[in-house]
Structures are given as structure tokens and as C-alpha cells.
N, C-alpha and C positions, 0 to 999 in steps of 0.2 A: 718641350717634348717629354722630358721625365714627371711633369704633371699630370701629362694628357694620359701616358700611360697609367701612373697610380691613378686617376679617374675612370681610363675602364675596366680595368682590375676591380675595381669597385663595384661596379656596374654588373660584371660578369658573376663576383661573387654573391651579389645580392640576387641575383636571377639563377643563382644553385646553378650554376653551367659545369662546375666541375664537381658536383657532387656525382656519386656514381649509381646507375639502374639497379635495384635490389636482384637480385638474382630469381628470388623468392616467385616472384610475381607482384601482383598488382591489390591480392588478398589479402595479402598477410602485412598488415600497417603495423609492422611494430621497432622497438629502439633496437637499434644493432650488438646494442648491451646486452639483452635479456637472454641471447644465446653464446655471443661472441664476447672476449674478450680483446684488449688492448693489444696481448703478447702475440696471439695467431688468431687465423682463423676459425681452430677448431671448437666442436661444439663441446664441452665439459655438463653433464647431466645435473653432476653432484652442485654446478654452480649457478646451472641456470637458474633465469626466474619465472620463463616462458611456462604457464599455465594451460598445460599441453589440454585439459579439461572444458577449455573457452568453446575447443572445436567442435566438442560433445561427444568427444572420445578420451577419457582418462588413462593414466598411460598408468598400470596397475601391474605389480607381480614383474614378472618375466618382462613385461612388456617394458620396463624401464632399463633392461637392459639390452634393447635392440638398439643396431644404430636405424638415423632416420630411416634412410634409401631402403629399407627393407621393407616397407610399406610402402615410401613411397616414389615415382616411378622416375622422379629428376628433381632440383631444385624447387620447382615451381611446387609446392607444396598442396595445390590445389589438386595436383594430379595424382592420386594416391590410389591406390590399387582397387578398392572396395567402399561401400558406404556402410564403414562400422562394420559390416558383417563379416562373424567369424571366419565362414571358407573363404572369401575375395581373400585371405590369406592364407587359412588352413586347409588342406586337401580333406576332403572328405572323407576317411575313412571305412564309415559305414554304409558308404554309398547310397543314401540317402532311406535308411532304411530307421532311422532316428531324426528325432527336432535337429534343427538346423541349427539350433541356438545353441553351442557350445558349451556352453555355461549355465546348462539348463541339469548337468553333468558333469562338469569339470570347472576348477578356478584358473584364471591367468596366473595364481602362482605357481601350478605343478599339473600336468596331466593327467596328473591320477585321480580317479574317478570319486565323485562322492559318494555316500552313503545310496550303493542300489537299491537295498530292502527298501529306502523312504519314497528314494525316488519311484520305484516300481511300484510301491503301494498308493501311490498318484494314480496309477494308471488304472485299466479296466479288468483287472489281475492284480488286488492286493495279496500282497506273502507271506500266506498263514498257514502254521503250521509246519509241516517237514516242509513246503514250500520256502519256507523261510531260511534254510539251509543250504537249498540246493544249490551247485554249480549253476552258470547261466547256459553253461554249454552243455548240460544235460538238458535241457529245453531248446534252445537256440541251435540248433543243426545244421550248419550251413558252410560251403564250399569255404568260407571265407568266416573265420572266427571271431570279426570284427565287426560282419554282419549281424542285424540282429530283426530281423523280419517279424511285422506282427504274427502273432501263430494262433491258432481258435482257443477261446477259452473255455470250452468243453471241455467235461472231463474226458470222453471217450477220445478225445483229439491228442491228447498224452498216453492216456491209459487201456488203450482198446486192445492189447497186448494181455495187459491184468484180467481184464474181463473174459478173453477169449479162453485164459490158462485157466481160470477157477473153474472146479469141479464140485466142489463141496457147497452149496448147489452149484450148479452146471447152469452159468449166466446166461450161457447163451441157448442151451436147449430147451429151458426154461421161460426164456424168453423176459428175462429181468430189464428192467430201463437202462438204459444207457448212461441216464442221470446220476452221476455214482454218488450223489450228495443226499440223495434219497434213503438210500440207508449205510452210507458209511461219515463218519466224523473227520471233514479235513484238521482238525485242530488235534486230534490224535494221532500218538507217533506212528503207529501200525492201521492197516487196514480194518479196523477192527468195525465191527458192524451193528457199534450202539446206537449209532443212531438209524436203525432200522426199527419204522413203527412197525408192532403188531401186534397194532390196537384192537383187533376182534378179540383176542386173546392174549392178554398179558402176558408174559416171558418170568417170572417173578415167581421168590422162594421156590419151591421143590422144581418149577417148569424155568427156571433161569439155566438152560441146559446151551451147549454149544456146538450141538452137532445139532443139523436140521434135520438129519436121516432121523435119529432118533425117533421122533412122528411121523414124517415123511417117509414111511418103509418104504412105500413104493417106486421110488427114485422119481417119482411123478412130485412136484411141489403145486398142487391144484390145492385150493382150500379143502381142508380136511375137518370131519364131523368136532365141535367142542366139547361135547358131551362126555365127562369123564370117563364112563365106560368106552368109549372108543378105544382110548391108550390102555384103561385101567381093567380089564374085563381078568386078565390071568389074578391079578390083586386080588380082586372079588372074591372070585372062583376059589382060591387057596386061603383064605381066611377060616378059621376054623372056630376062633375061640372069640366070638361065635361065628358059628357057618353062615354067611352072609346068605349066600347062595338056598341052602335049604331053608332058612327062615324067612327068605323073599325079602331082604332089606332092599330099602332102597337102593338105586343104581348110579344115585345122584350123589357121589360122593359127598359132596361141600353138607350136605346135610349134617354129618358126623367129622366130618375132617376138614381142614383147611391147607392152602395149596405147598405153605410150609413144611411142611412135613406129616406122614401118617399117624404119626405120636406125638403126642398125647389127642386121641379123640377130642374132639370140641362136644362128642354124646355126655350129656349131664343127665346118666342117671338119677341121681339125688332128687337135682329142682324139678326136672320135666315129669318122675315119674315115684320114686319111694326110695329113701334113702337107705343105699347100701354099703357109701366109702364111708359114712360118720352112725353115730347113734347105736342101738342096740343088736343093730344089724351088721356091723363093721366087723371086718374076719371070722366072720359064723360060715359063710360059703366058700366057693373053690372055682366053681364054674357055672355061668349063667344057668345051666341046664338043671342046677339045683331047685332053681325056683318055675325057673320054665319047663315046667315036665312035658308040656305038647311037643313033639319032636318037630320040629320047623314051624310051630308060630307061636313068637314071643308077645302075641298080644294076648294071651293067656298065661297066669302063671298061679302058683297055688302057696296059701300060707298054709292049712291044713295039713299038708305032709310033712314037716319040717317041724313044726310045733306038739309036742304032747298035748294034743287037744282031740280029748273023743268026744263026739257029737252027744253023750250023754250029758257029761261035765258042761261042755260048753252050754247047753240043753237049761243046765240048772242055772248057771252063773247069769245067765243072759236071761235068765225070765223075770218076765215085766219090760223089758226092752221093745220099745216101735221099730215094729220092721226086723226084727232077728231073725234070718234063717244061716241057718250052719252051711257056709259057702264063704270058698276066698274070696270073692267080688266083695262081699258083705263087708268082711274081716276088714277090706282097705278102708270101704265108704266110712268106718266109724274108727278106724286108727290108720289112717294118711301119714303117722309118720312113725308108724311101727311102736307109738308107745301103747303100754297096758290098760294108760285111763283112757 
């Protein structure tokens, strides 16, 4: 009898009858070691060997300090709350107004958010400029501050406040784009408005001015005449030395001046016409009128008055000469640069 026993003791231990159902389920084929130890049954992280990564979820950060059941839903390990996906265990927060993907923003070590400038420069709103500073929640508006709703990426969709308040022009009465990239610089700290073409007319040296009324008198901003006298007519008009105006100079500024500044004339009387900043003519005069005795036209001017030159003398000195008559026109044709030979 005590054989037959130890015979099916035998029998029963080879057919595993007293081994016991994994709790686990029917999935999880692994040694009882890799989680459990000899002393209890409890599970130690620090000693496991179990490869929690097999499953295709890596137990990373924070993550290795949960216990299992928090994920998942009973021993059977199959039965786990989610597939990998962040919310099947985190509540959504932002009520789906953001990626689903947790971690597309945040690491499993710490909630705290990563780099938003890079992240939102991903998006269809890079953050340039005082952009790059702002609060989210001075954009982001919403009942719920966790919220983060896409919002238009127009400027007048943030900015249609700025546009309604400017006055200097008057955006709106004027009837300016709404486009505010059209003439103002987001990459500048202020609204400032260099990057406004106005390319009919350059803005540059004497005309680099910051007020638009300045040309603009008539609080109307409709294109306005280019033509220098338009702005420049009282200049004209007050010029004296020489009287622009009674000598009929031209009206076309740039002729004599450049947009830098009134002074130093670009007018070369020297090369264009008879030199009187250099040579034997340099501080003999005072005022144009010396030489221009026609009163308003400086296309006449006389050496004969200015020179001791009486038409007798000059009479004798000049005989045998082609072509001598005692006349200023004469005087220039045969001394163009004021000299005596």
C-alpha cells in the first residue's frame, strides 16, 4: 500500500496537479521569480527582472513608481485600462482642445510642460518677436485656463482693437488692410511701421519724417502729388538769395538739391557754367545779382560791369582778333574760365 501510494504521488506530480493557476492569466508566460520573491508575495520594482518594455509600454519616470493595479483593472494583466494611450489613464485636461498625445508636451518624469516657444513654433503660428514673450493666456481666452482652443491666425483676430484705436492715420476711416504685416514688422518690439512700403515715394534722408499728416494735410491719406513743389512751394517762394521765384528756376527741386538735406546745393556753378568758388573769380562777389544784372533772368549775366574794361581799350587790345565784339557773351566764348589769356 505505501508503494502504490509513493507511485501515485508520482504520477500526480508529473502531471503538475498540484501546481497552482497563475493568477496573472493565460498571457503573461513568465517565471514566478522575475516579479516575486521566495519571502512574500509582494512585488519589489527595485528587484524585478520583468521587462515591463516586452508589452510595448516602457515603464519610464513617474511611471516606475506606480503600483501595478493602477493601470491595471485585476490580476489578469491583460485587462489594463487603456492601449498605451495617455488619457485611458490621464483625464484630459484640455478637453480635447490639444494632441492627445501627452508627450507631445509633457515627459512621464514631471508634468511640467516643455519648451512652448519650440513647441508652438511647430504649429501654424511660429513665435516671433514680442510673440515670443507673451503669456499664453493673453491669447488663449477661455472659461477654462487649461483650455487652449485653436484661435485665427490673422492679425486683425488678436489685434482689431490696435487698429480700431490708431488715429495717426485713422485705420479704419482710411480704410488701411487689415493685413497688419503689410506695413508693420512683427520681429520689432513696438508697432513701429517700417516695414510699410512707400515705394512710389521713398521715406528717406530729409522725407524719413514720422508723422503722415505732415504731407497728408488734409487728413485724407489718398495718394498725393510727388512733385516737389507740392510740399515744397513756401521754400521756393522764400528763397531769396537767389529769388527762386522771380528768376523762374526750376520747380523741380532735385535739379539743385537732393532729398538729404537743402544744403549744400548739388547746383555746380563752377563745372556747369564759369567758375566762381575757385580761380580769379573766388570772393570778388557778394551776391548772384552782381553778375546777373537782369533782374529775374540769370540766363543773362555781364562781365563788362564788374571789370575796368572800356569798349575803347578793349577796342585796341582785341584788334586783329576773329570774331571780337565788346559784349559779355563774347568775353565768356574766348575766356570760359575767367582767365586773361
Amino acid at each position: 500500500m505505501h508503494r502504490y501510494l509513493i507511485f501515485l504521488l508520482g504520477i500526480l506530480i508529473s502531471l503538475n496537479v498540484f501546481a497552482q493557476k497563475s493568477p496573472h492569466g493565460e498571457l503573461l508566460q513568465i517565471d514566478c521569480s522575475e516579479c516575486h520573491t521566495t519571502g512574500n508575495w509582494a512585488v519589489n520594482s527595485l528587484t524585478s527582472t520583468f521587462n515591463h518594455a516586452n508589452t510595448g509600454f516602457s515603464l519610464e519616470g513617474q511611471h516606475l513608481q506606480i503600483d501595478c493595479k493602477m493601470c491595471h483593472l485585476s490580476l489578469e494583466f491583460n485587462q489594463q485600462k487603456g492601449n498605451n494611450v495617455c488619457v485611458s489613464c490621464h483625464i484630459d485636461v484640455h478637453q480635447q482642445t490639444l494632441n492627445l498625445d501627452c508627450q507631445s508636451c509633457h515627459t512621464s518624469n514631471s508634468w511640467i510642460i516643455l519648451d512652448a516657444k519650440e513647441i508652438h513654433n511647430n504649429s501654424r503660428f511660429p513665435l516671433v518677436g514680442p510673440h515670443a514673450n507673451a503669456d499664453c493666456f493673453e491669447c488663449h481666452l477661455t472659461e477654462n485656463l487649461l483650455q487652449f482652443r485653436p484661435l485665427g491666425i490673422d492679425c486683425i483676430d488678436c489685434h482689431r482693437t490696435e487698429y480700431l484705436a490708431t488715429s495717426n492715420p485713422n485705420h479704419q476711416d482710411v480704410g488701411y488692410s487689415v493685413d497688419c504685416f503689410e506695413c508693420h514688422n512683427m520681429r520689432s518690439a513696438e508697432w513701429s511701421s517700417d516695414g510699410f512700403e512707400h515705394g512710389f515715394f521713398p521715406l528717406t534722408g530729409g522725407h524719413a519724417i514720422n508723422e503722415c499728416s505732415a504731407c497728408h494735410t488734409s487728413g485724407s491719406f489718398e495718394p498725393i502729388s510727388s512733385d516737389c513743389v507740392s510740399c515744397h512751394l513756401d521754400d521756393y517762394n522764400a528763397t531769396q538769395n537767389p529769388s527762386h521765384s522771380t528768376s523762374n528756376f526750376s520747380t523741380n527741386c532735385v535739379e539743385c538739391h537732393t532729398i538729404n538735406a537743402w544744403q549744400p546745393s548739388t547746383f555746380d556753378h563752377d563745372a556747369q557754367y564759369f567758375p566762381i568758388y575757385s580761380g580769379s573769380h573766388k570772393g570778388e562777389w557778394n551776391s548772384c545779382t552782381d553778375c546777373h544784372t537782369t533782374a529775374g533772368n540769370y540766363a543773362l549775366f555781364s562781365c563788362i560791369d564788374c571789370h575796368e574794361h572800356n569798349k575803347t581799350d578793349m577796342d585796341k587790345e582785341h584788334q586783329g582778333e576773329n570774331g571780337y565784339v565788346y559784349a559779355s557773351i563774347n568775353c565768356l566764348d574766348c575766356h570760359p574760365n575767367g582767365k586773361g589769356d
